[in-house]
C-alpha positions in Angstrom: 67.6 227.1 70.4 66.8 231.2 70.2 69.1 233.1 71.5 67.3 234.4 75.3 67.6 238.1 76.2 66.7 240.5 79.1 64.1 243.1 77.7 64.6 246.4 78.4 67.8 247.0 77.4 69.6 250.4 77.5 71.6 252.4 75.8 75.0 253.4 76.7 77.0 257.1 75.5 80.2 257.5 74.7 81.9 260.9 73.7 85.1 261.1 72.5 87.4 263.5 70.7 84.7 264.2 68.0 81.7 262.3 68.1 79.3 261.0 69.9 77.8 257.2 70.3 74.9 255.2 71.1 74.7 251.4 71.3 72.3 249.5 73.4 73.6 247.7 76.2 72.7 244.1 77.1 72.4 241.7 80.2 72.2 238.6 81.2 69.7 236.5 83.1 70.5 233.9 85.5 72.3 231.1 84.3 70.8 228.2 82.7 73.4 225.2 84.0 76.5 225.2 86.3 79.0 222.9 86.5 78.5 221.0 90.4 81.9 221.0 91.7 84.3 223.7 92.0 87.9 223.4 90.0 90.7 224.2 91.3 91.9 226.5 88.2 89.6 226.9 85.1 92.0 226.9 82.3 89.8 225.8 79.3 86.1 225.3 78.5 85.3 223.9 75.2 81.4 223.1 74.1 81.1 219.9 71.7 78.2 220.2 69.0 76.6 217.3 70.9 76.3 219.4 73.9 78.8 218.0 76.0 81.6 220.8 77.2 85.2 220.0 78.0 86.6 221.5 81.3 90.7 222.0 81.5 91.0 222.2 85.2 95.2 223.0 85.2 95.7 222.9 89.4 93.0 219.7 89.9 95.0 218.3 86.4 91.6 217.0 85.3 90.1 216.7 82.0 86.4 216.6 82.5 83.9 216.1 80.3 80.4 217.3 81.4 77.2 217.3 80.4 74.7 219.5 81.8 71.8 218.2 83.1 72.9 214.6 83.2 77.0 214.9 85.0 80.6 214.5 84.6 83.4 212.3 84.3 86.7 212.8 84.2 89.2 211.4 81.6 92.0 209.1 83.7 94.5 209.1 81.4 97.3 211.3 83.2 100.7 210.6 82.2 103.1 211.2 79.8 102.5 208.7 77.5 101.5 209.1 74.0 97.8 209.1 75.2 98.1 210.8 78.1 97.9 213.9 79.9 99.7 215.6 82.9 97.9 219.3 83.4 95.9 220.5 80.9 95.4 224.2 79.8 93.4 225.3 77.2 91.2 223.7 75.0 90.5 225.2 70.9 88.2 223.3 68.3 89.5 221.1 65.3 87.7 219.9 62.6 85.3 217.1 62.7 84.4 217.9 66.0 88.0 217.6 67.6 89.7 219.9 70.5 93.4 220.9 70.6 94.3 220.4 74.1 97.3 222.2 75.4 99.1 220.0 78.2 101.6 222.3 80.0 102.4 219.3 82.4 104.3 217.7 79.4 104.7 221.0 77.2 103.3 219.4 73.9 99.4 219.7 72.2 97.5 216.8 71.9 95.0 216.4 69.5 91.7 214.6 70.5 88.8 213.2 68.6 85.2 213.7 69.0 85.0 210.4 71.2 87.7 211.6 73.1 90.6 209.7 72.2 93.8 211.0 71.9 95.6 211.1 68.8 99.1 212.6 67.5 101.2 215.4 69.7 103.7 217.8 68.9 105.9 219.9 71.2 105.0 223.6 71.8 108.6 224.4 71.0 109.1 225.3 67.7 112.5 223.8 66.5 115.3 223.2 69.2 114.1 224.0 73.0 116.2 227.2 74.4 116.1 230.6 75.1 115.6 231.6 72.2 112.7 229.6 70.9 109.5 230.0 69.6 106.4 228.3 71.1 103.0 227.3 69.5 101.2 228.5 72.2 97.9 228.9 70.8 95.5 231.7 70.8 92.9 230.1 68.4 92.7 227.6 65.9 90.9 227.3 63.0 88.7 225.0 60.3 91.4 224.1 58.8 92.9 222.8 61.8 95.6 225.7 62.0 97.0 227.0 65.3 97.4 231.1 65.6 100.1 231.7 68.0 102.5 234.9 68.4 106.3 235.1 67.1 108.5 237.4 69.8 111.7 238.9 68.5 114.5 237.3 70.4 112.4 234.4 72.0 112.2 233.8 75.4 112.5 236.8 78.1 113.3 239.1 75.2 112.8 242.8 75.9 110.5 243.8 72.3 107.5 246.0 72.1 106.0 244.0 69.5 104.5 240.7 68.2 103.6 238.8 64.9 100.8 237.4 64.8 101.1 234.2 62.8 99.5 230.8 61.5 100.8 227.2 61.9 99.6 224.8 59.7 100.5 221.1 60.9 100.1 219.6 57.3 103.3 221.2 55.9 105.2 222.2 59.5 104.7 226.2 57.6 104.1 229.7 59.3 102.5 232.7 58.0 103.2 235.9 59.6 99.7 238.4 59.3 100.4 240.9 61.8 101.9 243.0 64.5 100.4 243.4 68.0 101.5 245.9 70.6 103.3 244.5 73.0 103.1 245.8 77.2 105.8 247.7 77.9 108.8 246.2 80.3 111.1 247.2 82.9 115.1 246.0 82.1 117.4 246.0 85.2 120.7 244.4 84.3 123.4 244.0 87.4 126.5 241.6 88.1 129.8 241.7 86.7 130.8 240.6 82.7 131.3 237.5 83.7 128.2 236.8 85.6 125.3 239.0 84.6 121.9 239.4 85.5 119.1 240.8 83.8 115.7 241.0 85.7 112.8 241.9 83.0 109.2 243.3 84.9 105.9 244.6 83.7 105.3 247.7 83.8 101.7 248.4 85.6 98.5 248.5 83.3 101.0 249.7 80.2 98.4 249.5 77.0 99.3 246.9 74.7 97.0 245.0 72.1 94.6 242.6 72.2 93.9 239.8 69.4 91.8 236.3 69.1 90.8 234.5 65.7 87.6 232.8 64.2 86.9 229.5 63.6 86.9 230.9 59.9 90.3 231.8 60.0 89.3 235.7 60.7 91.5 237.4 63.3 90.1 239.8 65.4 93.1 242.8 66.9 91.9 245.1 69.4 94.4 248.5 68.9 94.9 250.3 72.3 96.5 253.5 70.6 92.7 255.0 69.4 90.3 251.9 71.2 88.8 250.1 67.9 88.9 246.8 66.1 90.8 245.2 63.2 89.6 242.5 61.1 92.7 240.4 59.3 91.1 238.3 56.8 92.3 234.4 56.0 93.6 236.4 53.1 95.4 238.9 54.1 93.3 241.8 53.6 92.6 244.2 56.4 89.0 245.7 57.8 89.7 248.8 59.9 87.1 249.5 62.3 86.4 253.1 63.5 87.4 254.4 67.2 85.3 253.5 69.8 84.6 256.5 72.2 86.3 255.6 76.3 86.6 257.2 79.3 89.8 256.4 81.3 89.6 254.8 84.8 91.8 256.6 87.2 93.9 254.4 88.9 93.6 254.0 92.6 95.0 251.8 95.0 91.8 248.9 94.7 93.3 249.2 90.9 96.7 248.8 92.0 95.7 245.6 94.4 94.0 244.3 91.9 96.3 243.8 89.2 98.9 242.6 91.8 96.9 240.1 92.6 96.8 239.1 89.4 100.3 239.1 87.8 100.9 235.8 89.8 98.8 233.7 87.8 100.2 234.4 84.4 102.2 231.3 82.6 105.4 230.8 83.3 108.8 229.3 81.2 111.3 227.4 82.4 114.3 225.9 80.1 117.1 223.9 81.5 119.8 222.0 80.2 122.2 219.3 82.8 124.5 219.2 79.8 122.3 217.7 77.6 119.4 218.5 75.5 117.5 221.5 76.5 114.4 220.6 78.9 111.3 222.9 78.8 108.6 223.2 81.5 105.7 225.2 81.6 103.7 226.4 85.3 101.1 228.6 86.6 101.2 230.4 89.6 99.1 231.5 92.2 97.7 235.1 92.2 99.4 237.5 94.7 102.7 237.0 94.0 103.5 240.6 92.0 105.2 241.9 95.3 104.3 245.6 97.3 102.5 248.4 95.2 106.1 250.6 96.2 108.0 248.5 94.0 106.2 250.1 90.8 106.1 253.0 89.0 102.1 253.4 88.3 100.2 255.4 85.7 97.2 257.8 86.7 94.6 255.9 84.1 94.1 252.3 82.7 94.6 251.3 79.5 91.2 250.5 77.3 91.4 246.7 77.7 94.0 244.2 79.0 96.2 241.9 76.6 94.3 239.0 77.1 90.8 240.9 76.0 89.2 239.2 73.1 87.0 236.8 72.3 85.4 235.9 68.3 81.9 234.4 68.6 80.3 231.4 66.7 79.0 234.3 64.6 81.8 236.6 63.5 81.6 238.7 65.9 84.4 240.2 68.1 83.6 240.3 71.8 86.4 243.1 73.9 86.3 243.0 77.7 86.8 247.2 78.9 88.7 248.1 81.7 86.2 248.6 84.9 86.9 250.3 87.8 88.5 247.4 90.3 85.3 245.7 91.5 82.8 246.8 89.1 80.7 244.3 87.0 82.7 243.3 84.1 81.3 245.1 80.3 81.8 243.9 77.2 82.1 245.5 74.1 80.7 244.0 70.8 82.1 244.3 67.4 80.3 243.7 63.8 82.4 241.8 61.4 83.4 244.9 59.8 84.7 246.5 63.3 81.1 248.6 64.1 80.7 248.6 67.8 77.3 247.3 67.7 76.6 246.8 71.6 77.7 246.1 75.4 77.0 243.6 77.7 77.2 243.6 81.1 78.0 240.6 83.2 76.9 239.5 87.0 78.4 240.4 89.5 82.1 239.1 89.8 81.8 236.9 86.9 83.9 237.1 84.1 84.3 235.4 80.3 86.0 232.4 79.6 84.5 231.0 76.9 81.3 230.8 73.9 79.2 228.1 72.5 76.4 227.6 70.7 74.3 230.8 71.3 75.7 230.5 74.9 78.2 232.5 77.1 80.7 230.4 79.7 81.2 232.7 82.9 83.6 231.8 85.8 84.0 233.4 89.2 85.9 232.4 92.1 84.6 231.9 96.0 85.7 232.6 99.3 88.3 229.7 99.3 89.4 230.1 95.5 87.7 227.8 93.9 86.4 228.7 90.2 82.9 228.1 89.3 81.6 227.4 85.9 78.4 229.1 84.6 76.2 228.6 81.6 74.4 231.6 80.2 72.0 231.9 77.1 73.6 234.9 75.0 72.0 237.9 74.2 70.2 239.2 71.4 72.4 241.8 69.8 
């Protein structure tokens, strides 16, 4: 299928310190399928080369597996047995055709074949389960079946201001370590007596930190926050700097302020308990508006470029940032070359936002009046 595009596209200037920029700027049509029924939380969408697309629906605790233009079931199988699932998260590719599910409701990944049955699991604690454990929580996988995750200094609730970026591979239980990202920065309070302290660890608002997603060839894509551009870490090693990309700062007003309250509710949270026994780990999302009053922070007077959780890679090498908006504002979308050239920018509908690609095809979500999420299939654009 050709890849479908709007014509008359335009083209978008940037200044910045020292140069100036063109690059045309995309949009999208209307969308080509929709999933029927609305989900209670869109966690993962995953698109099968047969043209069927797995849907990780975490609050309904569904796995569905539609196929547009003919329905959807859902896989049954919820439990905690060996093939079973309890609420599923996100969803990455595996050879032969296979998907890496991440099932929070039973903190382990499940590996599942191309006709959907389930195969072997391993926990998303690395080693013993405690405070101070790493987790495979993926952010990509690869051909090779790897899992890209992040290392944190200090595990669990640790105060750090930065990341390793690192590879899993399953065959031989190793880890590679091929970079740093920036980490947000946090807020320590500490209170109580020696004998029974407490430490309370908060964001700090819209603080810039780096953003980072990999290839299915292995390539990792890190957006840097300190001068706005792209890196490309090859699957050996070797590094592709990109050049700046030219921004303008959104101020930060109180829509701004609202909105990323109403968003630090909904971010993953860990739980690790022991009864005097082994350690027991759970893993739960919340609901959005649960950051607490706009008083309660100390708030800067611009945003950051892009968010932490900014960056897609393509089915063709490309690196795809989403841009800080003013609160409201149709979500844009920067696109990077494989060797970090900001090449274009797309802009998506109204309140929809990315969640996913296939072939030459865009996944969009947005949420209704009663919070349902909605899932959208768009042709991509020409770029």
């Amino acid at each position: 299928m050709k890849p479908w595009f709007l014509a008359g596209a335009m083209l978008v200037w940037g200044v910045g310190p020292a140069v100036a920029q063109a690059v045309p700027m995309k949009t999208l049509g209307d969308a080509v399928d929709r999933y029927g029924d609305g989900l209670g939380s869109l966690r993962g969408v995953r698109e099968l080369s047969d043209g069927r697309v797995l849907i990780a629906d975490g609050a309904g605790e569904a796995l569905i597996v539609w196929t547009p233009g003919s329905g959807a079931d859902t896989l049954t199988n919820i439990g905690q047995g060996p093939e079973e699932y309890r609420v599923p998260d996100g969803l990455f590719p595996l050879p032969n055709d296979g998907t890496l599910l991440v099932d929070i409701g039973n903190a382990r990944l499940v590996e599942i074949a191309s006709d959907l049955s389930f195969g072997d699991t391993r926990p998303i604690a690395l080693g013993p389960a405690g405070m101070g454990m790493t987790l495979l929580f993926p952010v990509g996988t690869d051909s090779n079946g790897r899992i890209y995750y992040e290392q944190r200094p200090g595990g669990m609730g640790a105060d750090a201001d930065s990341a390793t970026i690192a590879r899993f591979n399953p065959e031989d239980e190793s880890s590679d370590e091929l970079g740093k990202r920036k980490l947000p920065a946090q807020k320590r309070t500490d209170s109580g007596s020696a004998n029974n302290q407490r430490t309370m660890i908060r964001p700090v608002p819209l603080s810039a930190e780096d953003s980072w997603s990999v290839g299915y060839d292995g390539s990792v894509a890190v957006a840097r926050t300190a001068d706005y551009r792209i890196d490309w870490i090859r699957p050996d090693g070797s590094v592709v700097t990109g050049s700046p990309v030219p921004y303008e700062p959104v101020r930060v007003g109180r829509a701004e302020r609202e909105e990323w309250l109403e968003a630090l509710g909904g971010g993953l949270q860990v739980s690790a308990q022991s009864n005097g026994g082994p350690v027991q780990l759970s893993f739960s999302r919340g609901g959005g508006g649960q950051g607490g009053d706009a008083g309660d922070y100390e708030w800067p007077d611009v945003k950051p470029p892009f968010t932490g959780r900014a960056v897609w890679v393509d089915g063709e090498g490309r690196a795809w940032v989403m841009r800080q908006t003013e609160a409201g504002a149709a979500a844009l979308l920067d696109v990077f070359s494989a060797s970090g050239k900001w090449t274009a920018q797309v802009e998506l509908p109204a309140d929809r936002h990315l969640v996913g690609f296939g072939q030459g095809t865009l996944y969009l979500t947005y949420t209704d009046e009663l919070d349902f999420a909605w899932l959208e299939r768009y042709q991509a654009p020409s770029i």
